[in-house]
Biopython code that builds the backbone (N, CA, C, O; Angstrom):
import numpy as np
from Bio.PDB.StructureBuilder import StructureBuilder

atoms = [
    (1, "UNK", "N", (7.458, 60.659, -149.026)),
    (1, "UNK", "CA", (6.850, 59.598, -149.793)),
    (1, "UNK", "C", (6.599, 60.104, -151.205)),
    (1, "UNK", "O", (6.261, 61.274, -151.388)),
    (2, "UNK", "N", (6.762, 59.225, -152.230)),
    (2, "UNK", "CA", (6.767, 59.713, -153.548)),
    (2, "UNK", "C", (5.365, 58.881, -154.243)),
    (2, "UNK", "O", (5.423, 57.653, -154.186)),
    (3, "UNK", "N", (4.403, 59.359, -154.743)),
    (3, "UNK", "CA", (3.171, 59.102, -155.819)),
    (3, "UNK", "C", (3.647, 59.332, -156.791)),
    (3, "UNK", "O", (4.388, 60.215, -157.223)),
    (4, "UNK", "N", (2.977, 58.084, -157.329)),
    (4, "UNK", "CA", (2.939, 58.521, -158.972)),
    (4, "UNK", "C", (1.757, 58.208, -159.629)),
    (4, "UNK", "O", (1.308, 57.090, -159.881)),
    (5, "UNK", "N", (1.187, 59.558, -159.940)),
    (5, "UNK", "CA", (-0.251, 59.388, -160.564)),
    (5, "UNK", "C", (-0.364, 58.519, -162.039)),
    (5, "UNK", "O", (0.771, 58.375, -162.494)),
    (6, "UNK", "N", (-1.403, 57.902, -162.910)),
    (6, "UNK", "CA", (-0.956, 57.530, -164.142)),
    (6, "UNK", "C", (-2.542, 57.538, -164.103)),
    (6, "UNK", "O", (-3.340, 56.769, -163.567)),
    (7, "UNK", "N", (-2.714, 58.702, -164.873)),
    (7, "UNK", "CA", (-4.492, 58.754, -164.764)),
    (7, "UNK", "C", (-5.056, 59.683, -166.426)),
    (7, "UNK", "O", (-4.397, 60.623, -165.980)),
    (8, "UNK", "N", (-5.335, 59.953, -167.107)),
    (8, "UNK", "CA", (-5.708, 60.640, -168.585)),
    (8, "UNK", "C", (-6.287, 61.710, -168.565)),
    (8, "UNK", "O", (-6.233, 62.665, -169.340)),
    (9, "UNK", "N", (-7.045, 61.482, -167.345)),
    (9, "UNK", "CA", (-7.921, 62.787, -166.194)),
    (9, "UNK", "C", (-6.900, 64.033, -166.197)),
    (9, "UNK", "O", (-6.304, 64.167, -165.128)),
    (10, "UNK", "N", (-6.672, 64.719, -166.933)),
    (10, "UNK", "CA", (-5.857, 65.686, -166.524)),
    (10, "UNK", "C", (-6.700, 66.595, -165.181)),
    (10, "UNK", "O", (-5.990, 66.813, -164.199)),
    (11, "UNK", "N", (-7.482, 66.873, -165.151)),
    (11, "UNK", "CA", (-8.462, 67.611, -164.737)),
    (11, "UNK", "C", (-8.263, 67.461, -162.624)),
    (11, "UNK", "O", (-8.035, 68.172, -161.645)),
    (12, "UNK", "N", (-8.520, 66.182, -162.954)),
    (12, "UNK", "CA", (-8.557, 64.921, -161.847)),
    (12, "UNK", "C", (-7.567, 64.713, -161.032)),
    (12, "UNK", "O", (-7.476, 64.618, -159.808)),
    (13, "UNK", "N", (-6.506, 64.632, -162.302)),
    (13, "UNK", "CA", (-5.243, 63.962, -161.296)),
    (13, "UNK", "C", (-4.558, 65.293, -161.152)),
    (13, "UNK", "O", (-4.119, 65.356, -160.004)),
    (14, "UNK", "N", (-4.230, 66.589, -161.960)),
    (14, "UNK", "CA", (-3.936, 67.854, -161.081)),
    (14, "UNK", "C", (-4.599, 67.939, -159.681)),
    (14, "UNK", "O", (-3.760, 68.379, -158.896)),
    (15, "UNK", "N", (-5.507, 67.746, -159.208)),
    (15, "UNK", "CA", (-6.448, 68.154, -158.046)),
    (15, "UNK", "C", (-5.474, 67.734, -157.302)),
    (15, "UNK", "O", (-4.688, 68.290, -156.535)),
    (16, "UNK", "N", (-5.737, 66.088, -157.829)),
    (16, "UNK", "CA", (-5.570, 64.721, -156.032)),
    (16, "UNK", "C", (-3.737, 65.410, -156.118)),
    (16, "UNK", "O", (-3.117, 65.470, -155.056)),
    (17, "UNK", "N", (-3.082, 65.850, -157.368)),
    (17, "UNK", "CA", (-1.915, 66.415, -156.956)),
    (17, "UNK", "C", (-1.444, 67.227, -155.923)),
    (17, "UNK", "O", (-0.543, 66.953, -155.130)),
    (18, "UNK", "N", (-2.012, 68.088, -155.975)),
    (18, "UNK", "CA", (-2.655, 69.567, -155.292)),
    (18, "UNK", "C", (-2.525, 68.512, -154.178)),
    (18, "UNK", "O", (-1.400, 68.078, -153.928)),
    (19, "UNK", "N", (-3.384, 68.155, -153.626)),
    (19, "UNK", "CA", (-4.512, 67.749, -152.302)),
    (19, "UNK", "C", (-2.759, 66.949, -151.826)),
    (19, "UNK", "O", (-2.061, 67.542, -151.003)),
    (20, "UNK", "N", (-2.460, 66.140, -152.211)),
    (20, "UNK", "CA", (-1.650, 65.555, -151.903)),
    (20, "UNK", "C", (-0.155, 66.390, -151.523)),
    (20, "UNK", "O", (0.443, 65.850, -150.591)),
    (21, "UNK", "N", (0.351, 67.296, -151.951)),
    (21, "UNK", "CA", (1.558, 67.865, -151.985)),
    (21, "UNK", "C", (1.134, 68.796, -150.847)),
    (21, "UNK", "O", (1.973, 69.330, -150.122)),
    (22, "UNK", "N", (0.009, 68.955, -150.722)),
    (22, "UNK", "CA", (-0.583, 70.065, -149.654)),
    (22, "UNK", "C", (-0.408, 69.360, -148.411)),
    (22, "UNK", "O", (-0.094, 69.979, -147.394)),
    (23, "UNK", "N", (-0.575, 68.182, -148.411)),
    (23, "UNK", "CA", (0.391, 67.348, -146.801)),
    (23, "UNK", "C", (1.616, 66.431, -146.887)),
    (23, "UNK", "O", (1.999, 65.461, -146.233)),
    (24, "UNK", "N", (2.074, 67.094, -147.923)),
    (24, "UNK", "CA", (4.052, 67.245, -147.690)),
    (24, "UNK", "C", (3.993, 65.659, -148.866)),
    (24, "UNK", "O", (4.729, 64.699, -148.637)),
    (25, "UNK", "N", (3.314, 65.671, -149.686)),
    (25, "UNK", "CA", (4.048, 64.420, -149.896)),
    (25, "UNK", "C", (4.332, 64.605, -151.705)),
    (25, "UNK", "O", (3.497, 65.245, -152.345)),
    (26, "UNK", "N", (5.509, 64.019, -152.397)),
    (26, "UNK", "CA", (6.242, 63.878, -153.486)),
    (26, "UNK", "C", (4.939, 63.449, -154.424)),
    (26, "UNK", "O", (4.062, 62.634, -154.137)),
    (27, "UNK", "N", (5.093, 64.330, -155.765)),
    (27, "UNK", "CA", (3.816, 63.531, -156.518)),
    (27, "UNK", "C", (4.250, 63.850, -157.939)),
    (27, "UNK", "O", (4.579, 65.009, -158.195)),
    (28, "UNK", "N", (4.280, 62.873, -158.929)),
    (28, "UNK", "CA", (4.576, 62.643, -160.273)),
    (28, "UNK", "C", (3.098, 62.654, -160.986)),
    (28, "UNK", "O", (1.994, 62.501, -160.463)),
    (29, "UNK", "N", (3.421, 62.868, -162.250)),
    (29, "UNK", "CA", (1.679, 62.420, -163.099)),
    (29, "UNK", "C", (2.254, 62.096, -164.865)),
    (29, "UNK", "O", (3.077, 62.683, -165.567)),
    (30, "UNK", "N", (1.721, 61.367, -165.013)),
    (30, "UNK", "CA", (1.838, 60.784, -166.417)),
    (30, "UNK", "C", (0.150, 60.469, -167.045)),
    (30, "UNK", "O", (-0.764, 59.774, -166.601)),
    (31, "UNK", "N", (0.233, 61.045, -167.853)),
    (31, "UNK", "CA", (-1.668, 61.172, -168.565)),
    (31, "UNK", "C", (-1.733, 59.984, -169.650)),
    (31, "UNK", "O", (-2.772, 59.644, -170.216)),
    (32, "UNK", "N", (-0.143, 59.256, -169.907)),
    (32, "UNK", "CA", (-1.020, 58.425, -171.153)),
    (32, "UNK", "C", (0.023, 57.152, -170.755)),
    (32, "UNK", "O", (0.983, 57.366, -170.015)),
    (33, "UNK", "N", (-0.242, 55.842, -171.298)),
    (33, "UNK", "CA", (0.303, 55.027, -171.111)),
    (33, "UNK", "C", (1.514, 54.937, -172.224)),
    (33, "UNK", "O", (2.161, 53.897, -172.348)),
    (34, "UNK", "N", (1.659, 55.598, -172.676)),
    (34, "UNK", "CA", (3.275, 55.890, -173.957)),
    (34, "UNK", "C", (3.922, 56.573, -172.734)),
    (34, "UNK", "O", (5.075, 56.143, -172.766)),
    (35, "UNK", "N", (3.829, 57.307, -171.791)),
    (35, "UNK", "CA", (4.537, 58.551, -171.178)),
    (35, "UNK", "C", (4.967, 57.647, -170.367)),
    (35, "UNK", "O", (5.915, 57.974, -169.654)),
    (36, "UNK", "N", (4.620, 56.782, -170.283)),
    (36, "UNK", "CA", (5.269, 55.662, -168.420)),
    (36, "UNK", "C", (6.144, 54.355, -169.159)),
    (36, "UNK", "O", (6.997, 53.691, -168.571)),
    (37, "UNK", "N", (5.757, 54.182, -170.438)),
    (37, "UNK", "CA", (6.956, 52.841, -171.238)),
    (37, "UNK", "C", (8.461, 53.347, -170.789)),
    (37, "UNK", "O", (9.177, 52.569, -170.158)),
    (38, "UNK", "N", (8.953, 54.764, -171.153)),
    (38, "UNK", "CA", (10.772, 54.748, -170.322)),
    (38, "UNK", "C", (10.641, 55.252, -169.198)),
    (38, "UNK", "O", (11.424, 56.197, -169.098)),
    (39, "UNK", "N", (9.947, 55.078, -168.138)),
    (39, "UNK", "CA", (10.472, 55.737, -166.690)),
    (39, "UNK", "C", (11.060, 55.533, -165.997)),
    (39, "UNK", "O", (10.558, 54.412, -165.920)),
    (40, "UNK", "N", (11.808, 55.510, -165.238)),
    (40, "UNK", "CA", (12.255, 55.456, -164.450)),
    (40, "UNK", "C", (11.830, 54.883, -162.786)),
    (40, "UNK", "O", (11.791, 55.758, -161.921)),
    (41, "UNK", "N", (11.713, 54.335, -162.628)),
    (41, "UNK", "CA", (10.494, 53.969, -161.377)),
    (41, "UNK", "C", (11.293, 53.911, -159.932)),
    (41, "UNK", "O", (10.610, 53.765, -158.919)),
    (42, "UNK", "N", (12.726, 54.024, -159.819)),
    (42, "UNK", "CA", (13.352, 53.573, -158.907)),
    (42, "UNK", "C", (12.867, 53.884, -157.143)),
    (42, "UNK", "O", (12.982, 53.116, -156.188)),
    (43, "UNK", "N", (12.349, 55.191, -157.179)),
    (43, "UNK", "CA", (12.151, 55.395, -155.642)),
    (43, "UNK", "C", (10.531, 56.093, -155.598)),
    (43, "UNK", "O", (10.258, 57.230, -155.214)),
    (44, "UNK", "N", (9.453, 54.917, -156.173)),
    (44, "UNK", "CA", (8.478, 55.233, -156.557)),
    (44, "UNK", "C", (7.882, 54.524, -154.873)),
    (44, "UNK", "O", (8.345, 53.455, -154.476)),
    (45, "UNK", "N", (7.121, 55.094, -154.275)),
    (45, "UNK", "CA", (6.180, 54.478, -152.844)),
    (45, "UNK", "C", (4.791, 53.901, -153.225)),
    (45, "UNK", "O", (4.493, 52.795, -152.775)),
    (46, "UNK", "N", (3.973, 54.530, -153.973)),
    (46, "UNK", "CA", (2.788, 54.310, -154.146)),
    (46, "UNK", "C", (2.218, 54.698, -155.625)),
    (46, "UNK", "O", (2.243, 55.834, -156.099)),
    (47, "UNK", "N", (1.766, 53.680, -156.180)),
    (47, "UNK", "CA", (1.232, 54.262, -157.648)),
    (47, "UNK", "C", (-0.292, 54.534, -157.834)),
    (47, "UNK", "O", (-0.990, 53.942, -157.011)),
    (48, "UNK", "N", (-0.740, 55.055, -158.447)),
    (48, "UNK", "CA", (-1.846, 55.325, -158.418)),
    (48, "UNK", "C", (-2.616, 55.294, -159.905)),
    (48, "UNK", "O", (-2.799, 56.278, -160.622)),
    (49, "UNK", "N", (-2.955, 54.144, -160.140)),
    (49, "UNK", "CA", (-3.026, 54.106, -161.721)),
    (49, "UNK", "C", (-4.458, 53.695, -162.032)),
    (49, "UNK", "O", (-4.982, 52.723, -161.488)),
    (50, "UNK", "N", (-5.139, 54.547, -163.018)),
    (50, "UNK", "CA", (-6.332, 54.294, -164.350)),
    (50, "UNK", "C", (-5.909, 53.174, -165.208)),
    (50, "UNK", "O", (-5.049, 52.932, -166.055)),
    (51, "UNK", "N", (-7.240, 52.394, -164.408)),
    (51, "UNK", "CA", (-7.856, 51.448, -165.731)),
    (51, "UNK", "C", (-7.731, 51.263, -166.777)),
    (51, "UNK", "O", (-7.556, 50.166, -167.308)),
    (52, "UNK", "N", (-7.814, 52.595, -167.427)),
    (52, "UNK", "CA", (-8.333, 52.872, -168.590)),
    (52, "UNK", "C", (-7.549, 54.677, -168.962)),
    (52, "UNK", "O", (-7.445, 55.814, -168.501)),
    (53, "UNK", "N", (-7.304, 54.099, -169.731)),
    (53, "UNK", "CA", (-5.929, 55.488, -170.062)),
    (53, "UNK", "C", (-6.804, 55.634, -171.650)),
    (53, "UNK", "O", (-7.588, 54.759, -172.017)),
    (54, "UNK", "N", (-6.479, 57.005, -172.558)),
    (54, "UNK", "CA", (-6.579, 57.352, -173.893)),
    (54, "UNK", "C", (-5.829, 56.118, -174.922)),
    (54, "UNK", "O", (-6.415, 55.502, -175.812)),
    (55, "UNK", "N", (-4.558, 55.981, -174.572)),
    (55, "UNK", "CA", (-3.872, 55.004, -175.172)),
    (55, "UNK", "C", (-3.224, 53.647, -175.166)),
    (55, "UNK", "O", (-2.330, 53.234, -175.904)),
    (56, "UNK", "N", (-3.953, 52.935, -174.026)),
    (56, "UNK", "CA", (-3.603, 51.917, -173.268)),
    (56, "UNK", "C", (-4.545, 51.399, -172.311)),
    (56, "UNK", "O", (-5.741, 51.685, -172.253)),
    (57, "UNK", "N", (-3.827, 50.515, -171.470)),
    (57, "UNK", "CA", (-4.606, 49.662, -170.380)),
    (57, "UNK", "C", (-3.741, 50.199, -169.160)),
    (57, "UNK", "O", (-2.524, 50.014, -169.150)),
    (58, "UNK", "N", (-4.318, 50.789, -168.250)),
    (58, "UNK", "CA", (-3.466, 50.734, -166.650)),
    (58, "UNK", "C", (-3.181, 49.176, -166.746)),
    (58, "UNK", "O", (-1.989, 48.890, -166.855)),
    (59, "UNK", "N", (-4.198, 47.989, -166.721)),
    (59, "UNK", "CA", (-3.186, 46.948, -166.216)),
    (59, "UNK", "C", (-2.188, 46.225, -167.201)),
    (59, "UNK", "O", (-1.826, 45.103, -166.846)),
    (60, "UNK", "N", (-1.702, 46.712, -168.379)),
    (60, "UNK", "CA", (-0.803, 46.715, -168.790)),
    (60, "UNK", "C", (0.216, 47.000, -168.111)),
    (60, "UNK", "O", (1.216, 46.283, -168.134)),
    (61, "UNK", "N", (0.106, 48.407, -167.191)),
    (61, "UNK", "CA", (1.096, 48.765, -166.746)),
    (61, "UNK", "C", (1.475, 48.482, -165.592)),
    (61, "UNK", "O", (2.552, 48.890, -165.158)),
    (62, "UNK", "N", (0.855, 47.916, -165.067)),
    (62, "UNK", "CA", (0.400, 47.209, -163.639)),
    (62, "UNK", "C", (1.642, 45.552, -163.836)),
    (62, "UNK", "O", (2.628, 45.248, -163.165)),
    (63, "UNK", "N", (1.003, 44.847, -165.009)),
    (63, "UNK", "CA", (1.583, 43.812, -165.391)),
    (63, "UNK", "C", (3.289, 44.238, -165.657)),
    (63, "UNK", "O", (4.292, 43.545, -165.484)),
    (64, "UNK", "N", (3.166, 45.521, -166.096)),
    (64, "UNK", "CA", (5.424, 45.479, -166.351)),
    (64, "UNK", "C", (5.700, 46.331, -165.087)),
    (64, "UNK", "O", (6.826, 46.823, -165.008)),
    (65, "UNK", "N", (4.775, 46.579, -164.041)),
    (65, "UNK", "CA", (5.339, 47.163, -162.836)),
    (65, "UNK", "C", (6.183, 45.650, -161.768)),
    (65, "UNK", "O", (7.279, 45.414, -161.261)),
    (66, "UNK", "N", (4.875, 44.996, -161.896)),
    (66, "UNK", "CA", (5.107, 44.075, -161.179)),
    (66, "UNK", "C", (5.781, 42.751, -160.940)),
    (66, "UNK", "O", (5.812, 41.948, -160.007)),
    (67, "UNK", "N", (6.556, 42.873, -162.703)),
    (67, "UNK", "CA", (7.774, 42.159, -163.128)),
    (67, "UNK", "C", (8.897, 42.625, -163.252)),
    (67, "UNK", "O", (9.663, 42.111, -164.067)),
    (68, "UNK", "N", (9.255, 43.617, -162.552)),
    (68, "UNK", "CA", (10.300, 44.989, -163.088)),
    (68, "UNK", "C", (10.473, 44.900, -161.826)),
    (68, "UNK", "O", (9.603, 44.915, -160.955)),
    (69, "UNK", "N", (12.084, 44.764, -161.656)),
    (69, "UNK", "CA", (12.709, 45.713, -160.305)),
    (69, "UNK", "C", (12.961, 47.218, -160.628)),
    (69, "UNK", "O", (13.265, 47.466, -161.794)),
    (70, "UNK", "N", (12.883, 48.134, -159.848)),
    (70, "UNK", "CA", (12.447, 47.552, -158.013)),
    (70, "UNK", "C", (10.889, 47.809, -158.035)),
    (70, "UNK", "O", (10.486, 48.067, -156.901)),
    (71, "UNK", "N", (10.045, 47.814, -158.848)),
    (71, "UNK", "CA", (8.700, 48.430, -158.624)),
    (71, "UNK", "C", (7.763, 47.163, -158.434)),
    (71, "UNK", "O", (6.574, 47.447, -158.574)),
    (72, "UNK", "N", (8.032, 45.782, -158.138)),
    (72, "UNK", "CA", (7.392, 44.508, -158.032)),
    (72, "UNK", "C", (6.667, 44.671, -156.835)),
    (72, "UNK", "O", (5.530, 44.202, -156.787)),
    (73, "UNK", "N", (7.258, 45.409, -155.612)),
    (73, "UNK", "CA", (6.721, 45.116, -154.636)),
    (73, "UNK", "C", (5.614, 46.286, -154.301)),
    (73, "UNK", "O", (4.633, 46.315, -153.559)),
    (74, "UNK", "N", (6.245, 47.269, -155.221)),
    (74, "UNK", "CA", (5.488, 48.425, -155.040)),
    (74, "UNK", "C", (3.995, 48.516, -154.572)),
    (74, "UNK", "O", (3.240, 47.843, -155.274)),
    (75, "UNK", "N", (3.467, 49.119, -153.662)),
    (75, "UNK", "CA", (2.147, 49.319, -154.134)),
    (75, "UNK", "C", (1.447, 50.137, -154.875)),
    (75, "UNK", "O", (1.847, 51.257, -155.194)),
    (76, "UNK", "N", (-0.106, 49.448, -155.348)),
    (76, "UNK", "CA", (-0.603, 50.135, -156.267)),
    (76, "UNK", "C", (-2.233, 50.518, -155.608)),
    (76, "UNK", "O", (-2.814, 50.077, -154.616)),
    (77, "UNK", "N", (-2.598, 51.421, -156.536)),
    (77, "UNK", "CA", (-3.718, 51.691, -155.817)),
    (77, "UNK", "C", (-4.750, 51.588, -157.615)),
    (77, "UNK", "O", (-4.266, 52.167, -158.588)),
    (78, "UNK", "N", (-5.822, 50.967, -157.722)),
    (78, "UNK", "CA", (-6.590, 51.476, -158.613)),
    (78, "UNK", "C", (-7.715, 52.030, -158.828)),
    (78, "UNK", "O", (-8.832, 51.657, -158.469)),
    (79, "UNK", "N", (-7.314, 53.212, -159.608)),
    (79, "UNK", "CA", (-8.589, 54.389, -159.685)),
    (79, "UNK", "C", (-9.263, 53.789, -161.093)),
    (79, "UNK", "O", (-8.894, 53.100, -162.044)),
    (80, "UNK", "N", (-10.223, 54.331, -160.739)),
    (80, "UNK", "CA", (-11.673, 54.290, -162.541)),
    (80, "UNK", "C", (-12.388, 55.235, -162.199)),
    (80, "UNK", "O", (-12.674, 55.556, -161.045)),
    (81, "UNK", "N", (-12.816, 55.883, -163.472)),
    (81, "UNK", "CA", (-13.904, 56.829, -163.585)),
    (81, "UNK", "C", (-15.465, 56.033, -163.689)),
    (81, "UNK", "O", (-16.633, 56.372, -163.498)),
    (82, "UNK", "N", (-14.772, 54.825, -164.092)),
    (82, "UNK", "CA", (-16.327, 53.713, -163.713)),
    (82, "UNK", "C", (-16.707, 53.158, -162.815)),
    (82, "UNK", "O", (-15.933, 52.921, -161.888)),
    (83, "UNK", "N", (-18.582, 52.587, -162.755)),
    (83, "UNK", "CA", (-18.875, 52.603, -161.809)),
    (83, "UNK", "C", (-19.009, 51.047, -161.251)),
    (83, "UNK", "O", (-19.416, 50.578, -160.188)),
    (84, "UNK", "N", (-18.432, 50.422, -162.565)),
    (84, "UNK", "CA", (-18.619, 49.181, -162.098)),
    (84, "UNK", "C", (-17.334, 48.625, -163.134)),
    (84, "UNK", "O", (-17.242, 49.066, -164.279)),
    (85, "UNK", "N", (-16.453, 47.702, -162.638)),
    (85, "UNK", "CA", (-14.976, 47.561, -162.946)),
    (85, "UNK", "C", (-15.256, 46.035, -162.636)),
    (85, "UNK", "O", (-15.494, 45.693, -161.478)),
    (86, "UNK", "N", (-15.221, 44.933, -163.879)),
    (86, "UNK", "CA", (-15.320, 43.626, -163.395)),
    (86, "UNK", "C", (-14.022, 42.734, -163.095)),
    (86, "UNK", "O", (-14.146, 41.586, -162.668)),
]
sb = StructureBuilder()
sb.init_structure("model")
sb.init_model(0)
sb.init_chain("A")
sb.init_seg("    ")
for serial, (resi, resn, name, xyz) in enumerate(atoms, 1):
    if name == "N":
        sb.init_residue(resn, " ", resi, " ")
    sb.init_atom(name, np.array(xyz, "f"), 0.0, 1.0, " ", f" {name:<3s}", serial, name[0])
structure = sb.get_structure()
């Protein structure tokens, strides 16, 4: 299974990297929302994307995931460092 982190947290998203590859599973990381505009997304399983990036909006990126083949169906998961997300 392949992750793809998209979090600014460098700190953060090295860890859940770590934690994650430590039970066998594929893991990408992108820290700013400029780094994910040319990617490539084709055999992406699960995304894992911030709110709130240094240079952007996660649901910016959320919005061209989910109009974009093949990553429409993808799932997503959303992380925040906040404690209240309206």
């Amino acid at each position: 299974m392949h992750i793809v982190i998209i979090d600014d947290e460098k700190i953060l998203s090295t860890a859940l990297k770590k934690k994650l590859e430590h039970i066998e599973y594929t893991v990408s990381i992108f820290h700013s929302y400029e780094a994910t505009l040319w990617q490539n997304f084709n055999s992406v399983d699960l995304f894992l994307i911030d709110i709130s990036l240094g240079d952007g909006s996660g649901l910016d990126i959320i919005d061209t995931l989910r109009t974009s083949e093949p990553t429409k169906n993808t799932p997503i998961l959303i992380i925040s460092g906040y404690s209240d997300v309206s």
